[in-house]
mmJSON file of the N, C-alpha and C atoms, coordinates in Angstrom:
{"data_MODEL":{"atom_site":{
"group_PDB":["ATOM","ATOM","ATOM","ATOM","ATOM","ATOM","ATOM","ATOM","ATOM","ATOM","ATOM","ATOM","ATOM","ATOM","ATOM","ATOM","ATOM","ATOM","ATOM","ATOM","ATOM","ATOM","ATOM","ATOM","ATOM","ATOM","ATOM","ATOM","ATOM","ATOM","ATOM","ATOM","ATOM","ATOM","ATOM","ATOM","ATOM","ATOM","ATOM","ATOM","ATOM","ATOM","ATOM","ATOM","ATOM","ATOM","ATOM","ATOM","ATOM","ATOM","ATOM","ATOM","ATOM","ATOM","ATOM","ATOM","ATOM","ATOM","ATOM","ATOM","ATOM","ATOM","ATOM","ATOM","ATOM","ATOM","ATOM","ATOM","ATOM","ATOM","ATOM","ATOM","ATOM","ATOM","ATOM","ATOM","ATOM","ATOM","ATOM","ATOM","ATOM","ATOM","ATOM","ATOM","ATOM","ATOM","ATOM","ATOM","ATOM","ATOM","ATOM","ATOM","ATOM","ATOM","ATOM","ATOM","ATOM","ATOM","ATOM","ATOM","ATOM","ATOM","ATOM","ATOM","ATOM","ATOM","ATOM","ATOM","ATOM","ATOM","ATOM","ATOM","ATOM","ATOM","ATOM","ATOM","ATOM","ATOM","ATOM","ATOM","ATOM","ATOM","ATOM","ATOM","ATOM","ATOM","ATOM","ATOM","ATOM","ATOM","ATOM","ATOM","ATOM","ATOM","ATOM","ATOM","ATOM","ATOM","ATOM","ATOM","ATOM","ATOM","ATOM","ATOM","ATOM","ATOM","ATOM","ATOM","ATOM","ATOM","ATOM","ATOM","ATOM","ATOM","ATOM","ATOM","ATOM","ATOM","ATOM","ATOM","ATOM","ATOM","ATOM","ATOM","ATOM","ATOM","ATOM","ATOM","ATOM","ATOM","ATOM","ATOM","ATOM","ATOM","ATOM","ATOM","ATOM","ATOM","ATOM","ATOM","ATOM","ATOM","ATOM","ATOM","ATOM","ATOM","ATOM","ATOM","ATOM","ATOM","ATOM","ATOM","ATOM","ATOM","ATOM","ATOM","ATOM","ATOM","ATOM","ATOM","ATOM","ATOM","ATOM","ATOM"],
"id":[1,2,3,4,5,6,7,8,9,10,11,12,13,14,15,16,17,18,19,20,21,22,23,24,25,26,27,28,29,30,31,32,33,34,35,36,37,38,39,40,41,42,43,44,45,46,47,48,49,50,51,52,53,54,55,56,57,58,59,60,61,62,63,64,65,66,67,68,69,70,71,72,73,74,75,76,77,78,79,80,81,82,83,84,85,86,87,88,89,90,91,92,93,94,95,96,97,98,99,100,101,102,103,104,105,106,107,108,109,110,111,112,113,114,115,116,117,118,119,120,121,122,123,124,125,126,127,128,129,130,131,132,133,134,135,136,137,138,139,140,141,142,143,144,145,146,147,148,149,150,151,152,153,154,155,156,157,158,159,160,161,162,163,164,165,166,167,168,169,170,171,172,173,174,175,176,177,178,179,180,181,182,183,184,185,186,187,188,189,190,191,192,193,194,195,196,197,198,199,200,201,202,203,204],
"type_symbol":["N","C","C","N","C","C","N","C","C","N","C","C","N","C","C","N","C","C","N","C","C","N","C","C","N","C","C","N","C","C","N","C","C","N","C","C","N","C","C","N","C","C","N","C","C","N","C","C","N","C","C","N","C","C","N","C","C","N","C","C","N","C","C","N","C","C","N","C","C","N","C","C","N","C","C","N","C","C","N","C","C","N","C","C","N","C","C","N","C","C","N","C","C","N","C","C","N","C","C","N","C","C","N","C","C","N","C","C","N","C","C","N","C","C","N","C","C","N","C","C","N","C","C","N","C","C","N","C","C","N","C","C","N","C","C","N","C","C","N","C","C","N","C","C","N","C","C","N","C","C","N","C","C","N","C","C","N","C","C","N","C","C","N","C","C","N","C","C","N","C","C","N","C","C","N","C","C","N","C","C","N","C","C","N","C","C","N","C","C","N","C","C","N","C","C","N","C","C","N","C","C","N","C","C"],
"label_atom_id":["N","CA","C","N","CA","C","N","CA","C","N","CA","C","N","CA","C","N","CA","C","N","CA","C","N","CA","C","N","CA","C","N","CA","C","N","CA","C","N","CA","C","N","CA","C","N","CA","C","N","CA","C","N","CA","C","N","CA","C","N","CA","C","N","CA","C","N","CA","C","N","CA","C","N","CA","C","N","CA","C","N","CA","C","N","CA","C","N","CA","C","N","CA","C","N","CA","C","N","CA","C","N","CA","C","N","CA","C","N","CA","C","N","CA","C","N","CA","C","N","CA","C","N","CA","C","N","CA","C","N","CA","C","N","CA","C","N","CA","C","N","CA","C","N","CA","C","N","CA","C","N","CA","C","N","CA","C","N","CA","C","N","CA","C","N","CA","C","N","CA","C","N","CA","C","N","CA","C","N","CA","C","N","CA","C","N","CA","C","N","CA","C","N","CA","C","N","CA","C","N","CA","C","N","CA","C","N","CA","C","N","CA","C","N","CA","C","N","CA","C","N","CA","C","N","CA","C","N","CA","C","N","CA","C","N","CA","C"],
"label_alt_id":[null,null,null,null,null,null,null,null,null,null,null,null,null,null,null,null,null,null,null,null,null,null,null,null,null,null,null,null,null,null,null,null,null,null,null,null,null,null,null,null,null,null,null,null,null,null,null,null,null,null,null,null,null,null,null,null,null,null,null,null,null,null,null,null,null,null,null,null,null,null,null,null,null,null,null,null,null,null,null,null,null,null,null,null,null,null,null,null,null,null,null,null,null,null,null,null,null,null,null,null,null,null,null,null,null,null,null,null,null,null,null,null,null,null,null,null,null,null,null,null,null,null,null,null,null,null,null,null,null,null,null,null,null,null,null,null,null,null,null,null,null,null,null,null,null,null,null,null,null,null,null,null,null,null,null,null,null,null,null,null,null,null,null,null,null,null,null,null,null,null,null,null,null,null,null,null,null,null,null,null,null,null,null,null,null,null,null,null,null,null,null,null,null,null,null,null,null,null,null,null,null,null,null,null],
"label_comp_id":["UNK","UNK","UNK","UNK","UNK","UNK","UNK","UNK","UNK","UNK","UNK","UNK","UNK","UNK","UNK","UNK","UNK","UNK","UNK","UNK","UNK","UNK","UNK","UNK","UNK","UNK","UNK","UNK","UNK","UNK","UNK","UNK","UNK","UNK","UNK","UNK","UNK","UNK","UNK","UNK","UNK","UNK","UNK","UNK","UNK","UNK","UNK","UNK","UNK","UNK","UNK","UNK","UNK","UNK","UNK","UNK","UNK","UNK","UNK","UNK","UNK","UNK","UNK","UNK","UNK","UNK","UNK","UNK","UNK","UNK","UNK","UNK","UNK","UNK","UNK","UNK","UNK","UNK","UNK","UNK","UNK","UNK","UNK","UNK","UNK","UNK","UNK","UNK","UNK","UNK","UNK","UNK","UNK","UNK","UNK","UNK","UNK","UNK","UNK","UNK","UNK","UNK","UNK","UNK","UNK","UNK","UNK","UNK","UNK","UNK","UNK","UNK","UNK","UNK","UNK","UNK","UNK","UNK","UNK","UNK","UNK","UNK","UNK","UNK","UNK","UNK","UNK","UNK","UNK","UNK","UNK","UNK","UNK","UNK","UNK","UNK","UNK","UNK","UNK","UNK","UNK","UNK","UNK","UNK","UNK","UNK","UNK","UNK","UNK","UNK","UNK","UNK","UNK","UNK","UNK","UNK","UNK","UNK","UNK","UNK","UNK","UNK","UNK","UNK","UNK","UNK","UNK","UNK","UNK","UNK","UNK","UNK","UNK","UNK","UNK","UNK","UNK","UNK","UNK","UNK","UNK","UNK","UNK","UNK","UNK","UNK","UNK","UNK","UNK","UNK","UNK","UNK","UNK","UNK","UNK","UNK","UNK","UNK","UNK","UNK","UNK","UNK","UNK","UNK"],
"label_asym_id":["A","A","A","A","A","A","A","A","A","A","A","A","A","A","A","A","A","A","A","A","A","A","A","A","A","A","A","A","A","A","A","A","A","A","A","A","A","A","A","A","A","A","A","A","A","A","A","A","A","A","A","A","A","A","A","A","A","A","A","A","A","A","A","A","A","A","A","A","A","A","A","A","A","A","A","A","A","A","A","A","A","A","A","A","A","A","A","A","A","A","A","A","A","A","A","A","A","A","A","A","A","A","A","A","A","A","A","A","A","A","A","A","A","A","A","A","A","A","A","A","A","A","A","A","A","A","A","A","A","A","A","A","A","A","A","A","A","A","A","A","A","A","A","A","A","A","A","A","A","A","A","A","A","A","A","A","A","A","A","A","A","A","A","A","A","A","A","A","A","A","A","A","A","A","A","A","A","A","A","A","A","A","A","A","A","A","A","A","A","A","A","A","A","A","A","A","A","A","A","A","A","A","A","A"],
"label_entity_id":["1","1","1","1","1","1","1","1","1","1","1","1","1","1","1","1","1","1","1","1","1","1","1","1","1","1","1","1","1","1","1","1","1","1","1","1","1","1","1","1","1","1","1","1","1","1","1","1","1","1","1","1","1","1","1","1","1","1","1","1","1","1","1","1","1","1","1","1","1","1","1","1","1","1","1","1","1","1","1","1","1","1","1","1","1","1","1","1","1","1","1","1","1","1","1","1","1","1","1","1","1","1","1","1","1","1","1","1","1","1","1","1","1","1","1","1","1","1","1","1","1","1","1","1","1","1","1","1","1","1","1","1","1","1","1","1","1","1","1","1","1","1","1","1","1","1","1","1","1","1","1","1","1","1","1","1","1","1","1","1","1","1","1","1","1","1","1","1","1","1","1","1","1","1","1","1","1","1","1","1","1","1","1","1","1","1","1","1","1","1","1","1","1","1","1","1","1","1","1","1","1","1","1","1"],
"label_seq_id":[1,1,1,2,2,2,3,3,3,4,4,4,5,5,5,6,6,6,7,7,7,8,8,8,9,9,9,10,10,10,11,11,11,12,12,12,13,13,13,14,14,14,15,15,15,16,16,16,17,17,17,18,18,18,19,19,19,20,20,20,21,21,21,22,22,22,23,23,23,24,24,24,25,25,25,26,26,26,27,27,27,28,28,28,29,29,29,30,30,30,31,31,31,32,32,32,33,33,33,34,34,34,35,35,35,36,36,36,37,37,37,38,38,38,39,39,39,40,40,40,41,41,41,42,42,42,43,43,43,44,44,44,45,45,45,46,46,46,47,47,47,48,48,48,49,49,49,50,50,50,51,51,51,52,52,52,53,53,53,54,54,54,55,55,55,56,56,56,57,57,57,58,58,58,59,59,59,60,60,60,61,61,61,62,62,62,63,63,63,64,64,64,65,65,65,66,66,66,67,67,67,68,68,68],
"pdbx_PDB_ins_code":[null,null,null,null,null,null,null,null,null,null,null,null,null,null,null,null,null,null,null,null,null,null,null,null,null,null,null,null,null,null,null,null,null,null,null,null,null,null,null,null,null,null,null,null,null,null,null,null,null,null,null,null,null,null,null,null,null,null,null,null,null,null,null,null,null,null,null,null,null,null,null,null,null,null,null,null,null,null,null,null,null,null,null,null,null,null,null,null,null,null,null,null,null,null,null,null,null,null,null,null,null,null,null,null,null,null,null,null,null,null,null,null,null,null,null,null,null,null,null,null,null,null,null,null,null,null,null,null,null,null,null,null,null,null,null,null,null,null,null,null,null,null,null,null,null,null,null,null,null,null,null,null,null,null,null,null,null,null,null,null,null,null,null,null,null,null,null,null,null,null,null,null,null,null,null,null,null,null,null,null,null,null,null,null,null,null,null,null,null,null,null,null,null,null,null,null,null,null,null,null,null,null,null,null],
"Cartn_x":[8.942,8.328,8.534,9.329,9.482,7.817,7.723,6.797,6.888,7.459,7.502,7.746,7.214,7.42,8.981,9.936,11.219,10.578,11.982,11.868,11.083,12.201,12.452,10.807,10.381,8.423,7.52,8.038,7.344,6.954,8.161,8.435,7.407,7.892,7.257,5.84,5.419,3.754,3.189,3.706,3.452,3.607,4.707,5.077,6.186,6.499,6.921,8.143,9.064,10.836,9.947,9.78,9.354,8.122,8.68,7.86,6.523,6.267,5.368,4.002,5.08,3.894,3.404,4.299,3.995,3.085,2.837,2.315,0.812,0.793,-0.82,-1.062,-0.338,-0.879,-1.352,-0.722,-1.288,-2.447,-2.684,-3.658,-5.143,-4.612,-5.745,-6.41,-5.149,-5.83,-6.473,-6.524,-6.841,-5.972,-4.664,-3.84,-3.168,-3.076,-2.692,-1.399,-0.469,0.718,0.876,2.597,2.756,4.043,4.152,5.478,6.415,7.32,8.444,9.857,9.401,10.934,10.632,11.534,11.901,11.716,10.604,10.275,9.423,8.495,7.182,7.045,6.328,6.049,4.639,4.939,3.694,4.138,3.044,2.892,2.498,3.262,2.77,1.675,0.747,-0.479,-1.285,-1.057,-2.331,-2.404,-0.823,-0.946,-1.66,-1.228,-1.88,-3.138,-3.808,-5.577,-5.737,-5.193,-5.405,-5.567,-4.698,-4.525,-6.113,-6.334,-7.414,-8.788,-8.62,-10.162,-10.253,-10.149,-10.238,-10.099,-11.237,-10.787,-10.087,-9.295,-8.17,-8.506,-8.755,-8.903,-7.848,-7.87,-6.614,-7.127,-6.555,-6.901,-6.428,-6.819,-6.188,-6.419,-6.959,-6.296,-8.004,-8.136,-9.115,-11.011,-11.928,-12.935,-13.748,-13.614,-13.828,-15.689,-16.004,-17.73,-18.108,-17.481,-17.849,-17.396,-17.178,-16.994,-17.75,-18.615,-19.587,-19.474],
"Cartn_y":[-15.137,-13.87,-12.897,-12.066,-10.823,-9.64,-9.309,-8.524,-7.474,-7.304,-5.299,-5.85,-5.318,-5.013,-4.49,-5.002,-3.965,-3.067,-2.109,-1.393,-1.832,-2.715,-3.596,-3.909,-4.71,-4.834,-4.15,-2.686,-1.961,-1.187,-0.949,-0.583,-1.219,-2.528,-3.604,-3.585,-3.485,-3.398,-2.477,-1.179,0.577,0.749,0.188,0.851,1.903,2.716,4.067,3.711,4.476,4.32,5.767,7.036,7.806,7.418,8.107,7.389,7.894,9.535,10.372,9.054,9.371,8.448,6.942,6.542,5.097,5.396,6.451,6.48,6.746,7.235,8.097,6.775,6.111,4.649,3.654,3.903,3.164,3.57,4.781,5.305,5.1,5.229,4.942,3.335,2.771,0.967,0.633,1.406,1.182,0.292,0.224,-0.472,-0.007,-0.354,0.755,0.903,1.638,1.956,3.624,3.323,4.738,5.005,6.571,7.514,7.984,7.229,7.543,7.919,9.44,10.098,10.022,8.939,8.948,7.412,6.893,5.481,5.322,4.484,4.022,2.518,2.455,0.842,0.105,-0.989,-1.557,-2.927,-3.383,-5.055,-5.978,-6.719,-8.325,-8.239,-8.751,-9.051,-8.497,-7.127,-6.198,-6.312,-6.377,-6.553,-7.968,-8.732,-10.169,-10.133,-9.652,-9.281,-8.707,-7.58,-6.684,-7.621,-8.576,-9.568,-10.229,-10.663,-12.027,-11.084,-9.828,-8.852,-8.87,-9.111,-8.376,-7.169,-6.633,-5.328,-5.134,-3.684,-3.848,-2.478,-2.916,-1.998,-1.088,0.04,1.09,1.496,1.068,2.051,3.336,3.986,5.578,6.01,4.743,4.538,4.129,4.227,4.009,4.434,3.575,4.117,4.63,5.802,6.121,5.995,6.223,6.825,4.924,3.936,2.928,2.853,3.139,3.432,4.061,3.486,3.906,3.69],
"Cartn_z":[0.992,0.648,1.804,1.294,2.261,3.293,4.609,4.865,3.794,3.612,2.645,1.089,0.359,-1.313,-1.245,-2.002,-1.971,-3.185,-3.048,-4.016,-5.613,-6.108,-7.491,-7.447,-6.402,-6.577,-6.673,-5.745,-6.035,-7.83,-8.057,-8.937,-10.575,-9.992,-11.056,-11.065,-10.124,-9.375,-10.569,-9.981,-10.32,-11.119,-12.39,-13.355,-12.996,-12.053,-11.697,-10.951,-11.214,-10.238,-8.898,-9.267,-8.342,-6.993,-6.09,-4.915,-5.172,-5.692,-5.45,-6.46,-7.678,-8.798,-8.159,-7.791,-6.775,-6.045,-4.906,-3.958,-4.617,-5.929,-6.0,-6.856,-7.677,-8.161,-7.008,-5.845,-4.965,-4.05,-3.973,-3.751,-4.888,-5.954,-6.958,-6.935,-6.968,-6.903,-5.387,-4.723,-3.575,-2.322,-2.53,-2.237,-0.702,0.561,1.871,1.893,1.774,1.883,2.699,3.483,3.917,3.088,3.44,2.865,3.9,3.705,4.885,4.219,4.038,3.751,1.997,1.51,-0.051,-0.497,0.88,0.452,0.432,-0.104,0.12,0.416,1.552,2.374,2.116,1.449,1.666,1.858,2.464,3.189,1.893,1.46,0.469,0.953,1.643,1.972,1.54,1.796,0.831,-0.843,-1.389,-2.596,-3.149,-1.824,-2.56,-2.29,-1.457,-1.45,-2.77,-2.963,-4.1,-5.205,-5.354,-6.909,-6.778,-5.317,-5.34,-5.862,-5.593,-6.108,-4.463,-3.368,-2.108,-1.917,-0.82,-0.505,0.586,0.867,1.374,1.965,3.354,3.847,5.149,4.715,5.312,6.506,8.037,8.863,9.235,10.133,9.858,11.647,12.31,13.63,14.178,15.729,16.323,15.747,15.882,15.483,16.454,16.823,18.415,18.7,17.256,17.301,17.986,17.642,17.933,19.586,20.308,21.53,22.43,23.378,24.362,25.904],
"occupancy":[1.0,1.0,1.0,1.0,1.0,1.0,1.0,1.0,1.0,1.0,1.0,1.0,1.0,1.0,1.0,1.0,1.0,1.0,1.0,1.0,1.0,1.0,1.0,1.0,1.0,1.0,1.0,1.0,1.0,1.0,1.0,1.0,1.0,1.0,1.0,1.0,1.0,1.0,1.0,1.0,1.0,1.0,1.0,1.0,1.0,1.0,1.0,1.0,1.0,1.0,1.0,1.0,1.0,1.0,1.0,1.0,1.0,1.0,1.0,1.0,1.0,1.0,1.0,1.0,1.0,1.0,1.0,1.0,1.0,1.0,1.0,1.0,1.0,1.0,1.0,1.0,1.0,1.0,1.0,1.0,1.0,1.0,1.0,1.0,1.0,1.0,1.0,1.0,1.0,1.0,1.0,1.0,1.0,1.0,1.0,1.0,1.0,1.0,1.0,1.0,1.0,1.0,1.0,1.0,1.0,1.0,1.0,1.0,1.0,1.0,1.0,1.0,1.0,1.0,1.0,1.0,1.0,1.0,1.0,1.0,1.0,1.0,1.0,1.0,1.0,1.0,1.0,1.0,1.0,1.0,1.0,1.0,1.0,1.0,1.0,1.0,1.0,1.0,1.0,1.0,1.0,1.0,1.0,1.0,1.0,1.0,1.0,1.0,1.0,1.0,1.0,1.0,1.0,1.0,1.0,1.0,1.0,1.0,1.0,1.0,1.0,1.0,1.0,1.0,1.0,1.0,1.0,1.0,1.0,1.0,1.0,1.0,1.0,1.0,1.0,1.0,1.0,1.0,1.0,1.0,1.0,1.0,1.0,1.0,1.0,1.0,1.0,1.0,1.0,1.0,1.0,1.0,1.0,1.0,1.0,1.0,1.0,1.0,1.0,1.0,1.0,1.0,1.0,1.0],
"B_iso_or_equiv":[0.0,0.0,0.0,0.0,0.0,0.0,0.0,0.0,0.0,0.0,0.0,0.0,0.0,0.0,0.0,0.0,0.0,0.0,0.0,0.0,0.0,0.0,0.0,0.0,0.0,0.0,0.0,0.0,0.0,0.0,0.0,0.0,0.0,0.0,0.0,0.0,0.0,0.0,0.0,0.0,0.0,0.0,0.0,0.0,0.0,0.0,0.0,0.0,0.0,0.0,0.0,0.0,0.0,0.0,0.0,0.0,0.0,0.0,0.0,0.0,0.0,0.0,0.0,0.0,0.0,0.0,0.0,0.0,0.0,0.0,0.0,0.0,0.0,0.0,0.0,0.0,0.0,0.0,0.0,0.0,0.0,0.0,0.0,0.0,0.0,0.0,0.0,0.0,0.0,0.0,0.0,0.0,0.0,0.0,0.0,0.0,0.0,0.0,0.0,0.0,0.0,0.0,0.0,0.0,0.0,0.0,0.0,0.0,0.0,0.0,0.0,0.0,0.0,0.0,0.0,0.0,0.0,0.0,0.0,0.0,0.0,0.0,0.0,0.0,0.0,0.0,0.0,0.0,0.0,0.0,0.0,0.0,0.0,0.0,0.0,0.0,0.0,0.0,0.0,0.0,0.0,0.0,0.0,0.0,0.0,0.0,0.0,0.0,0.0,0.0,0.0,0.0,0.0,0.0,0.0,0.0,0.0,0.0,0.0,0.0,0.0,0.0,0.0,0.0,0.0,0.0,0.0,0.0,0.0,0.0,0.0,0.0,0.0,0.0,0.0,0.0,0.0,0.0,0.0,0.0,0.0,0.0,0.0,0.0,0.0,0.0,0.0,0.0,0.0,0.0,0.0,0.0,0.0,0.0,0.0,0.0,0.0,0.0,0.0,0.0,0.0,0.0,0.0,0.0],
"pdbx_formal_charge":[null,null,null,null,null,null,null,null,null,null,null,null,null,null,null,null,null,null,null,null,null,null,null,null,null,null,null,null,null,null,null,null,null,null,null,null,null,null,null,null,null,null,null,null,null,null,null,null,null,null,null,null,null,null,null,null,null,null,null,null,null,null,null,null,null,null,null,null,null,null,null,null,null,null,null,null,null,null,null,null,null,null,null,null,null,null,null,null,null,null,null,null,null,null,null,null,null,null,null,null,null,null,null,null,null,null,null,null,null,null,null,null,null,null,null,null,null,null,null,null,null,null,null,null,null,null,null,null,null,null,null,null,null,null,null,null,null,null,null,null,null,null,null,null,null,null,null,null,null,null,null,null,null,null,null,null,null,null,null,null,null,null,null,null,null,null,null,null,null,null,null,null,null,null,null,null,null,null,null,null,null,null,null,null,null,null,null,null,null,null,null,null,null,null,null,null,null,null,null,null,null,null,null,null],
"auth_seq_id":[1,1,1,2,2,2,3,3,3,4,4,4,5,5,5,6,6,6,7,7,7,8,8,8,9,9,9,10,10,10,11,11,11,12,12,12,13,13,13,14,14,14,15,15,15,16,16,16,17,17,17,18,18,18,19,19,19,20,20,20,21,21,21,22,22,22,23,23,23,24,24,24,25,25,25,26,26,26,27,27,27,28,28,28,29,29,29,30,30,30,31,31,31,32,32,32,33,33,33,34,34,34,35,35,35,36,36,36,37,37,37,38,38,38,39,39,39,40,40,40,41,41,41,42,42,42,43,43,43,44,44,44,45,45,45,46,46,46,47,47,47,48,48,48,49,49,49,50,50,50,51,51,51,52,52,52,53,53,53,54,54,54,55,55,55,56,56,56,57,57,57,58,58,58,59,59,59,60,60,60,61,61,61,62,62,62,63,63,63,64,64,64,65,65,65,66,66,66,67,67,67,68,68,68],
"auth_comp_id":["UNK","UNK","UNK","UNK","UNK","UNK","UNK","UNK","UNK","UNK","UNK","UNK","UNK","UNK","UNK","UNK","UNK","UNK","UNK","UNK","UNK","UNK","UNK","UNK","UNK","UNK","UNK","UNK","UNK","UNK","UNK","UNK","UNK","UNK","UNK","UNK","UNK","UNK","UNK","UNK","UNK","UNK","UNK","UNK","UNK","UNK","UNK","UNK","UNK","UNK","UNK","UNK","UNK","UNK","UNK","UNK","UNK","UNK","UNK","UNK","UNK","UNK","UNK","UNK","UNK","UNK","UNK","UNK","UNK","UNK","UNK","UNK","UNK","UNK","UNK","UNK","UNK","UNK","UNK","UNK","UNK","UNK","UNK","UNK","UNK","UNK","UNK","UNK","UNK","UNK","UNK","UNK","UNK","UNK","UNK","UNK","UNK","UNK","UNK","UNK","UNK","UNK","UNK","UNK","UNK","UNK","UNK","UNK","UNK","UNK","UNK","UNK","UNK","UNK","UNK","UNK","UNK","UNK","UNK","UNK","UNK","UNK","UNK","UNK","UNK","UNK","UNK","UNK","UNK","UNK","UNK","UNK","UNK","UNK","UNK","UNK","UNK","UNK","UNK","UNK","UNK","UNK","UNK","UNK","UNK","UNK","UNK","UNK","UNK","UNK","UNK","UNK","UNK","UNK","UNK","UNK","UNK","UNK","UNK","UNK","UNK","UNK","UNK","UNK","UNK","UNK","UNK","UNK","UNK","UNK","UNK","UNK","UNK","UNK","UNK","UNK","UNK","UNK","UNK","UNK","UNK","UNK","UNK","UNK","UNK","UNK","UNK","UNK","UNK","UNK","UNK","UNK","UNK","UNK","UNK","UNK","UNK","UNK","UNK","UNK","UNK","UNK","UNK","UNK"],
"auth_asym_id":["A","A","A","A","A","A","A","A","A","A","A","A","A","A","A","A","A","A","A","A","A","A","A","A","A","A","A","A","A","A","A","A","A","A","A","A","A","A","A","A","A","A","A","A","A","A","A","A","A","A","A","A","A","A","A","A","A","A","A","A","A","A","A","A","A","A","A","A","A","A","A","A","A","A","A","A","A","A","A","A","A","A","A","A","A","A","A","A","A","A","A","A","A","A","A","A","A","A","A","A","A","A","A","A","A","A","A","A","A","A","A","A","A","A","A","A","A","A","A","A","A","A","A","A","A","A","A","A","A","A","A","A","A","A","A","A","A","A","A","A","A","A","A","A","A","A","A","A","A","A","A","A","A","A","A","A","A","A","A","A","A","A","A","A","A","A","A","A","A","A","A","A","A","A","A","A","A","A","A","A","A","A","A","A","A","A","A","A","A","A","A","A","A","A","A","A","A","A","A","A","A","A","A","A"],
"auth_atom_id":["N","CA","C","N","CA","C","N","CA","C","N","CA","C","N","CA","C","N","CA","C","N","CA","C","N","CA","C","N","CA","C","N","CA","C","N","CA","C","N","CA","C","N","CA","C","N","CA","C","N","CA","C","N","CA","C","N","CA","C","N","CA","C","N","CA","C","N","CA","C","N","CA","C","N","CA","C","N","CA","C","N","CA","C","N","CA","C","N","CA","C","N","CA","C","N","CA","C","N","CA","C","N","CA","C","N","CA","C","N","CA","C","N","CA","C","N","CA","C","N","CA","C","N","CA","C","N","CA","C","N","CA","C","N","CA","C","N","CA","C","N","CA","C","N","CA","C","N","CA","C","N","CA","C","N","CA","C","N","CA","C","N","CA","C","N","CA","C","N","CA","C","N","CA","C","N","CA","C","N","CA","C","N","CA","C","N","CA","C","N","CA","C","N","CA","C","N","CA","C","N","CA","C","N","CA","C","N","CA","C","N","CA","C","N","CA","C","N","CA","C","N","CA","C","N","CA","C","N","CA","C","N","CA","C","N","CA","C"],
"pdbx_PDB_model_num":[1,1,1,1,1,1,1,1,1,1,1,1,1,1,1,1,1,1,1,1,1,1,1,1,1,1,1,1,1,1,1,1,1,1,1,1,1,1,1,1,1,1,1,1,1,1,1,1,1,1,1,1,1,1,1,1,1,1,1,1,1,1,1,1,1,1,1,1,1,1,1,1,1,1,1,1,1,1,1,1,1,1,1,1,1,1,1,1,1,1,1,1,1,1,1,1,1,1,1,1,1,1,1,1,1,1,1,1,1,1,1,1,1,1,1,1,1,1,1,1,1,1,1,1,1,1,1,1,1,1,1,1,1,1,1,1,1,1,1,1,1,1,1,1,1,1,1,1,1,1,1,1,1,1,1,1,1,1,1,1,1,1,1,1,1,1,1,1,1,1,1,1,1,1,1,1,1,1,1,1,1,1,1,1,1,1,1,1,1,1,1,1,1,1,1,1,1,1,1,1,1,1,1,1]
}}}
């Protein structure tokens, strides 16, 4: 099993060949992925949380307020 979804998985996942529609289906399922250029990346791992009913949580970098 590959780190990254290829394309062909993604695709299969989403329903959608377009990145844009991919990206907001993956945004809707709650799924963490980024947009790089005319691709969209996501990690197996999250999708396979996603299958088990895990939540999947996206960071968006440091949590500074937790810092004293």
């Amino acid at each position: 099993m590959s780190e990254f979804l290829s394309t062909t998985d993604l695709h299969a996942l989403t329903g959608y060949a377009r990145q844009g529609k991919q990206a907001t289906w993956l945004k809707d399922n709650g799924i963490p992925h980024r947009v790089d250029g005319a691709r969209v990346i996501v990690a197996s791992r999250h999708v396979t949380s996603w299958l088990e009913g895990r939540t999947v949580v996206s960071s968006s970098g440091p949590n500074w307020s937790a810092v004293k």
